[in-house]
C-alpha positions as CSV (number, residue, x, y, z in Angstrom):
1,X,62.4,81.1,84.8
2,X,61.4,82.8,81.2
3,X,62.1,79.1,80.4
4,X,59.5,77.4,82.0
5,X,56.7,80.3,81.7
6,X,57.2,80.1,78.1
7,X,56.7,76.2,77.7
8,X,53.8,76.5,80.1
9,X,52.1,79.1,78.0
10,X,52.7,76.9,75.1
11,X,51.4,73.8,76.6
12,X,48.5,76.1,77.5
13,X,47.7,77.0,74.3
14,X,48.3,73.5,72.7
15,X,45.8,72.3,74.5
16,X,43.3,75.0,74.1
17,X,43.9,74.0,70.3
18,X,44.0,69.9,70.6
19,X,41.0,69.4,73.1
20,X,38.4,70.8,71.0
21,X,39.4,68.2,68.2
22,X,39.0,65.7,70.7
23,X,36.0,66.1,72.5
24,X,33.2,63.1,72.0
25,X,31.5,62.4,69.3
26,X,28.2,62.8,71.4
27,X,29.3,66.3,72.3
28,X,29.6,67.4,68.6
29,X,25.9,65.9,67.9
30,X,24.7,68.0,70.8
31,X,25.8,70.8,69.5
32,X,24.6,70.3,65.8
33,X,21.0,69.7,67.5
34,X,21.5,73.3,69.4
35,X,22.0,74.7,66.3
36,X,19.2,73.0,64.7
37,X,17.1,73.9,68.0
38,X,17.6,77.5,67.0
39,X,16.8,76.8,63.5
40,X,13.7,75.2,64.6
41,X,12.5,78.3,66.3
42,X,12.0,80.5,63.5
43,X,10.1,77.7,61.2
44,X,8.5,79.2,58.1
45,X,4.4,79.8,58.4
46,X,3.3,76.7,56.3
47,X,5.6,74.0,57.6
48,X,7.2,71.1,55.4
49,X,6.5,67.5,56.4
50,X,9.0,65.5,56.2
51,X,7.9,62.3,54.4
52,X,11.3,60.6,52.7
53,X,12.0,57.9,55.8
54,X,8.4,56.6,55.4
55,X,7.6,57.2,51.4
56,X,11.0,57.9,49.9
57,X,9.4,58.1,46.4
58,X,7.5,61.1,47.6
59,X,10.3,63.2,47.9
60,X,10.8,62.2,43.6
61,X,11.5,63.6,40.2
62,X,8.5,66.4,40.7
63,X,8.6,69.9,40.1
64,X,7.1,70.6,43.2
65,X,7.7,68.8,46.6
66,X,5.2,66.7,47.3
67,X,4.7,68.0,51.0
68,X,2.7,70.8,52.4
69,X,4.8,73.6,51.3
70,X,3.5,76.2,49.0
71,X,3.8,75.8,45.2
72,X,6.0,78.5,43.2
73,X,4.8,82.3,43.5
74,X,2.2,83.3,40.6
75,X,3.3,85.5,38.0
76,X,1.0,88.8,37.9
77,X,0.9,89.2,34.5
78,X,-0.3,85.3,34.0
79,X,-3.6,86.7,35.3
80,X,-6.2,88.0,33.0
81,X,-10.2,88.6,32.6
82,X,-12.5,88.7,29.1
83,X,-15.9,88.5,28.4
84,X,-18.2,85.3,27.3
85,X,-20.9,85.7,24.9
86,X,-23.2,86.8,27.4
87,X,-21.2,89.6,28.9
88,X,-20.1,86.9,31.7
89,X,-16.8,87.4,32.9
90,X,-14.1,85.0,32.2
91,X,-11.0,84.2,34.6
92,X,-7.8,82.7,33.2
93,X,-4.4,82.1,34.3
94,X,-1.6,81.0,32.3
95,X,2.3,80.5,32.1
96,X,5.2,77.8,31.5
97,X,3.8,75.4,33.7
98,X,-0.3,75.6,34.1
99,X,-2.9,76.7,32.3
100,X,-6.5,77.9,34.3
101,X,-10.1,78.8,32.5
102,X,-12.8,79.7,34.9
103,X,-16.0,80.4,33.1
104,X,-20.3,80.1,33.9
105,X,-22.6,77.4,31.9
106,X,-25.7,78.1,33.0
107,X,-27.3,74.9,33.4
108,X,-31.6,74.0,34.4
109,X,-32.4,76.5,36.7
110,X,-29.2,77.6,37.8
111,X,-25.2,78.2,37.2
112,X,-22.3,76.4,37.6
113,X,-19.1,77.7,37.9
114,X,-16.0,75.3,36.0
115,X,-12.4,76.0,36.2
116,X,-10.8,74.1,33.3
117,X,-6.6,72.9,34.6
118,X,-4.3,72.0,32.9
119,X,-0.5,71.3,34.5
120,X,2.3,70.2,33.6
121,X,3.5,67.8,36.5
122,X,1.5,65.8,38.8
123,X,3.0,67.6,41.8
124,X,0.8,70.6,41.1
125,X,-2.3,69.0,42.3
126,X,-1.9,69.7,45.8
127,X,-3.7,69.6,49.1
128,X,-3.1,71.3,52.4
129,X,-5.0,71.3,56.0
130,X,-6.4,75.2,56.9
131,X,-4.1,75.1,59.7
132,X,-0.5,75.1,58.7
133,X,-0.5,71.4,56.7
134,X,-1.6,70.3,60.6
135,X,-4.4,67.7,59.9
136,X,-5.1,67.7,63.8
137,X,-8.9,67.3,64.7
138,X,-8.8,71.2,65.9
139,X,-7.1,72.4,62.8
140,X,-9.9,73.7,61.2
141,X,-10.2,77.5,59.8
142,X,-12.9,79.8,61.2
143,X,-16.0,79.9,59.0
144,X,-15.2,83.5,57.1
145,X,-14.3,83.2,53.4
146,X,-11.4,85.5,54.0
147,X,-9.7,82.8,56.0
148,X,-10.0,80.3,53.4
149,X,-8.9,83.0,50.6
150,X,-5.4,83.8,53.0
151,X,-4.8,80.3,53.1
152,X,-5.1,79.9,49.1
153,X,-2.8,83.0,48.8
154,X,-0.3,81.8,51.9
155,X,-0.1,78.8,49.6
156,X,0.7,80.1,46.2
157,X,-2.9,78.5,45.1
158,X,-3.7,79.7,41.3
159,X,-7.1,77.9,42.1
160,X,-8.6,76.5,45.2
161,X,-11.7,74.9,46.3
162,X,-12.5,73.3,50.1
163,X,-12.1,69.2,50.0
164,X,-13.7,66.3,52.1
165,X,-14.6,68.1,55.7
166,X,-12.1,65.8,56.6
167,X,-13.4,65.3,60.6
168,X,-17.5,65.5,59.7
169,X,-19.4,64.2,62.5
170,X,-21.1,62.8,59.8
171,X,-18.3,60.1,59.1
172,X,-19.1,59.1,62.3
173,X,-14.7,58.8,62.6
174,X,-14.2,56.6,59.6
175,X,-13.0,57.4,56.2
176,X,-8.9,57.9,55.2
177,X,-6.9,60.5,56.0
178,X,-3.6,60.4,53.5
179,X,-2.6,63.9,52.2
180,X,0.2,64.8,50.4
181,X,2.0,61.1,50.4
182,X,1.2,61.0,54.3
183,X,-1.1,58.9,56.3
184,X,-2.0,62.1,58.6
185,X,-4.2,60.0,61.0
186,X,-4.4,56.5,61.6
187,X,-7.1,56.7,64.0
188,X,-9.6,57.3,61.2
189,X,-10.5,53.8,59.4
190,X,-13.2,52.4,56.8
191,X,-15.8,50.8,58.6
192,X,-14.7,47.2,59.1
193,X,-18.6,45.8,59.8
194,X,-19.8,47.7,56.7
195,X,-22.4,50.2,58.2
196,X,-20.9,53.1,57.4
197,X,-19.7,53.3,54.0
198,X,-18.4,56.2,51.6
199,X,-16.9,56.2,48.2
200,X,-13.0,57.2,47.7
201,X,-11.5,59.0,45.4
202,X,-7.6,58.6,44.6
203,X,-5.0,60.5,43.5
204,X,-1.7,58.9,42.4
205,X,1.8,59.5,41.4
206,X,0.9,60.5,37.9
207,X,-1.8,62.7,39.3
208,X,-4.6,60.0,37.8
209,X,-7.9,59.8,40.2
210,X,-9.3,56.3,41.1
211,X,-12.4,55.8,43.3
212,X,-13.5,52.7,45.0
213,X,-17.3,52.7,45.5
214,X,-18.6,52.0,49.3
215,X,-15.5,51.5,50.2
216,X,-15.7,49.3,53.4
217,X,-12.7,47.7,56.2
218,X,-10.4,45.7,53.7
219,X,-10.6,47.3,50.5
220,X,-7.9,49.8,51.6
221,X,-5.2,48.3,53.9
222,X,-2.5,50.5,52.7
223,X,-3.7,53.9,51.5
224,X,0.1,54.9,49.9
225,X,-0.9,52.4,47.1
226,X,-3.1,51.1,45.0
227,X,-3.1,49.2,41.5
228,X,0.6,49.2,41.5
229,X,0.6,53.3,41.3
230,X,1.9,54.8,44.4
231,X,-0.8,57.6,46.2
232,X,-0.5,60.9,46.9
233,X,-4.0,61.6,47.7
234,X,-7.1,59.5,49.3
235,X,-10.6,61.5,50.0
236,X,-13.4,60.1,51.9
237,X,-16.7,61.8,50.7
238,X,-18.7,61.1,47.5
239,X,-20.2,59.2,45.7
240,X,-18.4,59.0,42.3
241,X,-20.5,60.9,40.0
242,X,-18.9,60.1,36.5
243,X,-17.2,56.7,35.6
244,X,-15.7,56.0,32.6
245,X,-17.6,59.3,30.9
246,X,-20.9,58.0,32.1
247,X,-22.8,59.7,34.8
248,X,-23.9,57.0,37.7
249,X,-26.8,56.5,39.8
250,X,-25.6,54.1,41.8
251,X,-25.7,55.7,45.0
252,X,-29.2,56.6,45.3
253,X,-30.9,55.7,48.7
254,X,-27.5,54.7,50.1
255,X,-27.2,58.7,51.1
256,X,-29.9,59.1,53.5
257,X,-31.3,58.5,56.8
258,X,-34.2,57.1,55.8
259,X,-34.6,54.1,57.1
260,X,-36.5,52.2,54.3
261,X,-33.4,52.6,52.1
262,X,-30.9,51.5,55.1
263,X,-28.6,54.1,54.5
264,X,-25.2,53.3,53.9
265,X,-23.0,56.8,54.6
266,X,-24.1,60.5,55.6
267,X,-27.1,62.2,54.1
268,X,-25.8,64.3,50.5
269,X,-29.5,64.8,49.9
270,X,-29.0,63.4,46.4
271,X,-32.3,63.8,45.0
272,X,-32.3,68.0,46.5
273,X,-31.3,70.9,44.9
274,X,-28.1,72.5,46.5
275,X,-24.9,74.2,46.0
276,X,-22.8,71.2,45.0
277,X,-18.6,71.1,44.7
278,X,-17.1,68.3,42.7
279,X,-13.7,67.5,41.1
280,X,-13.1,65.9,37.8
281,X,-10.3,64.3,35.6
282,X,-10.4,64.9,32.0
283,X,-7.3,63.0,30.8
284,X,-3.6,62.9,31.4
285,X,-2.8,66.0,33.7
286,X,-6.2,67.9,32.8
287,X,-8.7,68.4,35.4
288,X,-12.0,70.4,36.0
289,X,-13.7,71.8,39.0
290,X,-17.5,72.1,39.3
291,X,-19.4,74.7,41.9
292,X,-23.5,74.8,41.4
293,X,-25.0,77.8,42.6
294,X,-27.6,76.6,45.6
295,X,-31.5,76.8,46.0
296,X,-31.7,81.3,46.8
297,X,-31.9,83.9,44.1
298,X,-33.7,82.4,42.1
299,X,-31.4,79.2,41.1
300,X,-32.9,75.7,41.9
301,X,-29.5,74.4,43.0
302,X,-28.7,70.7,41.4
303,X,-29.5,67.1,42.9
304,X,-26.6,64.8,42.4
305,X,-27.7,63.2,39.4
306,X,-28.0,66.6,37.5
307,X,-24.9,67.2,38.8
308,X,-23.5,64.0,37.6
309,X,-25.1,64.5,34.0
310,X,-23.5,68.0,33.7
311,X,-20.4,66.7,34.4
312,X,-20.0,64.2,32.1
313,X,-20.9,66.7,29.4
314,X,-17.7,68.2,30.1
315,X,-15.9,65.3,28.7
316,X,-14.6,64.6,32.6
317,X,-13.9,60.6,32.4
318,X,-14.3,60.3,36.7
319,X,-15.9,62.9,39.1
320,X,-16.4,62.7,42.6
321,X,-18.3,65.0,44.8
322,X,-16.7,67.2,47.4
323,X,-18.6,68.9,50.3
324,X,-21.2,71.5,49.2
325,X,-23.6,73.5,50.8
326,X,-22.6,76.0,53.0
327,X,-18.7,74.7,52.4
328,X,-18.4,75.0,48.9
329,X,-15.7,77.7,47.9
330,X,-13.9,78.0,44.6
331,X,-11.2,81.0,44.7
332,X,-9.0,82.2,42.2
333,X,-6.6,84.9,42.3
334,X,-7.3,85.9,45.6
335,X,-11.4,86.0,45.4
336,X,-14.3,83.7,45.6
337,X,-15.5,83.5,42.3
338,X,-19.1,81.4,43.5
339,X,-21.6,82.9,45.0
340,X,-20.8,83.4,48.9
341,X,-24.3,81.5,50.9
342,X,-25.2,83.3,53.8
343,X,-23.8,81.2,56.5
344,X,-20.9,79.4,55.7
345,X,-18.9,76.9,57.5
346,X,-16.0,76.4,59.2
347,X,-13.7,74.1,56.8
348,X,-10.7,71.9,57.6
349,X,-8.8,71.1,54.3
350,X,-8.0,72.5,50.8
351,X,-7.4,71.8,47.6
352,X,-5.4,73.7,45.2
353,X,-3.2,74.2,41.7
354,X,-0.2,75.5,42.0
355,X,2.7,77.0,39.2
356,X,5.4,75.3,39.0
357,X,7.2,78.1,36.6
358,X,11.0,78.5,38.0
359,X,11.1,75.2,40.0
């Protein structure tokens, strides 16, 4: 009788051992995705998007990823402030991996505000939506600065400024929405009859900038490359401002809504002066950022063309203009450093330098 209880408890036991290690595969998947589930719940704040199955070369030899996680934490003692000529204060930010100059020219009747970059990998160029990295239509950020300055700090951002207004009404739903080696919405196209026209500015995988002037349905087919360089970046705004060195006209009369001049894309007011917001490459991995103060106390804002003309000054080789106005934000270590207007909008998207010191 001990016998038999003893070879049943061990044929018991055996097969408490051996069933496990035989159950289906199916079975073990489901209970990897439980785990994962849980995981999944407690996602960090800025989410990564996962881009390797549809651009594997985005997930590369870069310092950073090139998704919308943040870039590598800021070292406080990188961070320091002198004094120009003119008693003016001047911002800077330096360590292994970036270098940051903010400073004030003042220029006509009024002041523009340049951060001069310089980084060390293309990866630190980086963009991010005001909602997560979500690029959804409703993912835009409530009008106060201090939600625009949380995001640049949630993200690590040494320097930030506000991008394309990536839904406008204005773009009347065309333009390109590719951020951070994603095409975020496909819904959005160039206008394949023409009409509606904007310039575009590229970034690619060596952190070069590209535009392609009234850019219309054809010229952009596949926005994750372009002249054999793979794309990290497209924006749909404008115009181009600097080519080559040379500050452009060309746009003139093809930004308004009046209808002698048959106007091509939304209204920039080119010939007004405004608080303007531009970006600008100066050569390999060197970049400048340009915010004008607007038309109240006593500046005179710029018109496009002034803008342009500054620019080029600056030894930038391409500029392209960003959304100004009431949008136009530059922040740097956790402040705006322009001149806050009086009513400022609600903003969808971001662009930013990041360290990339320990990465």
């Amino acid at each position: 009788m001990k016998k038999h209880l003893f070879f049943r408890l061990f044929a018991l036991l055996a097969a408490l051992v051996i069933l496990p290690l035989c159950a289906p595969a199916e079975e073990a998947a489901g209970s990897d995705s439980a785990s994962d589930s849980a995981s999944d719940s407690a996602v960090e704040e800025i989410p990564s998007v996962e881009v390797a199955d549809a651009y594997p070369w985005a997930l590369g030899d870069y310092k950073l990823p090139i998704d919308f996680t943040p870039g590598a934490e800021p070292n406080p003692a990188g961070y320091s402030e002198t004094k120009d000529a003119k008693g003016k204060p001047v911002y800077t930010y330096e360590d292994s991996t970036i270098k940051v100059t903010v400073a004030q020219f003042p220029y006509l009747k009024t002041i523009v505000y340049v951060a001069d970059i310089e980084i060390s990998d293309p990866s630190q160029l980086r963009t991010v939506s005001m909602d997560k990295g979500d690029f959804s239509q409703g993912a835009r950020a409530k009008a106060e600065s201090k939600v625009f300055i949380r995001q640049a700090e949630r993200m690590n951002a040494i320097i930030a400024i506000n991008g394309d207004s990536t839904y406008a009404d204005e773009k009347r739903k065309h333009g390109i929405i590719f951020r951070q080696g994603v095409h975020v919405d496909t819904k959005y196209k160039l206008d394949e009859k023409g009409k509606h026209r904007m310039d575009l500015l590229l970034i690619d995988e060596n952190g070069d900038f590209h535009g392609i002037h009234s850019a219309q349905g054809g010229d952009l087919d596949d926005p994750s490359v372009f002249e054999g360089k793979k794309i990290f970046n497209v924006f749909s705004f404008g115009p181009i401002l600097v080519e080559d060195g040379v500050a452009l006209t060309d746009y003139l009369g093809a930004d308004t809504n009046d209808r002698k001049y048959n106007g091509t894309w939304m209204d920039m007011r080119s010939m007004d002066g405004r608080t303007r917001m531009a970006i600008g490459q100066v050569g390999p991995l060197h970049y400048k950022l340009f915010a004008s103060v607007g038309n109240y106390g006593g500046h005179t804002g710029l018109t496009l063309p002034q803008l342009g003309e500054f620019i080029a000054s600056q030894d930038v080789q391409i500029a392209y203009n960003l959304d100004g106005g009431d949008s136009a934000r530059m922040i740097f270590n956790g402040k705006q450093v322009n001149p806050k207007t009086g009513d400022p909008r609600a903003l969808w998207d971001m662009i930013y330098f990041a360290s990339a010191e320990g990465m």
